[in-house]
C-alpha positions as CSV (number, residue, x, y, z in Angstrom):
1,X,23.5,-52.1,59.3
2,X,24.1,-48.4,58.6
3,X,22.9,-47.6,62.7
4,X,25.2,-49.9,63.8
5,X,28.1,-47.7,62.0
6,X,26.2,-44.4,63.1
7,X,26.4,-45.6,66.9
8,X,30.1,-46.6,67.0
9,X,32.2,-43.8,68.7
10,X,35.7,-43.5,69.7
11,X,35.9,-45.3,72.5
12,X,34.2,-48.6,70.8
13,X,36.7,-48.5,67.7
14,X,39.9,-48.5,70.2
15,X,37.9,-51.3,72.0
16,X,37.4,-53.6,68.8
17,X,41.4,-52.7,67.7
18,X,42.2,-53.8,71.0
19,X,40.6,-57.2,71.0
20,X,41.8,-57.6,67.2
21,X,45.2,-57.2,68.5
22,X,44.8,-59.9,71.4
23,X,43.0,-62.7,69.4
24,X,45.6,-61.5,66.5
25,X,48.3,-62.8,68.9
26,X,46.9,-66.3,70.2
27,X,46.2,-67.1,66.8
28,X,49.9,-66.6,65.8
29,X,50.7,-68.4,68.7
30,X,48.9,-71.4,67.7
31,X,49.6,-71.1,64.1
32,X,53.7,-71.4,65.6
33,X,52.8,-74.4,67.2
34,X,51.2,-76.4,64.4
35,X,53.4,-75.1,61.4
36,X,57.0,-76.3,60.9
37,X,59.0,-73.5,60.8
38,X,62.4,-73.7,58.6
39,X,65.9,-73.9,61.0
40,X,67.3,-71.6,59.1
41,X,64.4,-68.8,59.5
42,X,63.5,-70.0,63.2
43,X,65.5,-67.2,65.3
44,X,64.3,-64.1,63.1
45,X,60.6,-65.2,63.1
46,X,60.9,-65.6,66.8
47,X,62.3,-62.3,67.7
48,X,60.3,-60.5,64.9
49,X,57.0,-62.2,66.4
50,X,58.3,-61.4,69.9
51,X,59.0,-57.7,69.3
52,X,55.9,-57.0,67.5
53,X,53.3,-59.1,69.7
54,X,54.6,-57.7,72.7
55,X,54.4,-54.8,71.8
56,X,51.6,-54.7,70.4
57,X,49.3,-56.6,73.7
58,X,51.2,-54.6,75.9
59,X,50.4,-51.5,74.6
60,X,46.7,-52.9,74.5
61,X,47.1,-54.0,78.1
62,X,48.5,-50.6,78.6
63,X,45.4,-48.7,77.3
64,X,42.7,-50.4,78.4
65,X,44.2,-51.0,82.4
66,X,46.8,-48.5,82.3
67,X,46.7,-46.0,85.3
68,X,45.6,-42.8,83.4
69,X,42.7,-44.3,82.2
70,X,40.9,-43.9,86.3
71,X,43.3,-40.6,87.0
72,X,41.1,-37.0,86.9
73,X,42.7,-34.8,84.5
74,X,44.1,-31.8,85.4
75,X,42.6,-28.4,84.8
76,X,45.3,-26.0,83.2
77,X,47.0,-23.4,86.0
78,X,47.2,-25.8,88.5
């Protein structure tokens, strides 16, 4: 167990947030559909929900297939 925590690097904790953050999302989703949600509270949980899960998987989506992630970087002076 301790190797397993010595080989994680950057790049694999930004991968296991991002998937979090996806699964996260469908299972709000499909809590929403099979809990009753009060009339009165129905609009603010919606755009609360909406605001933050889309924001959230599209800054995932962003990251992980955005287009800087396969554009060289460039060297200072140029």
């Amino acid at each position: 167990m301790r190797q397993l925590f010595f080989n994680i690097n950057k790049m694999s904790v930004q991968n296991i947030v991002s998937i979090i953050t996806v699964v996260g999302a469908f299972v709000i989703l499909i809590m929403l559909q099979l809990h009753e949600i009060p009339a009165a509270n129905k609009d603010v949980l919606n755009i609360a929900l909406g605001f933050v899960l889309g924001n959230g998987v599209s800054n995932v989506y962003g990251f992980l297939f955005g287009e800087k992630k396969n554009q060289p970087t460039k060297k200072e002076g140029e």
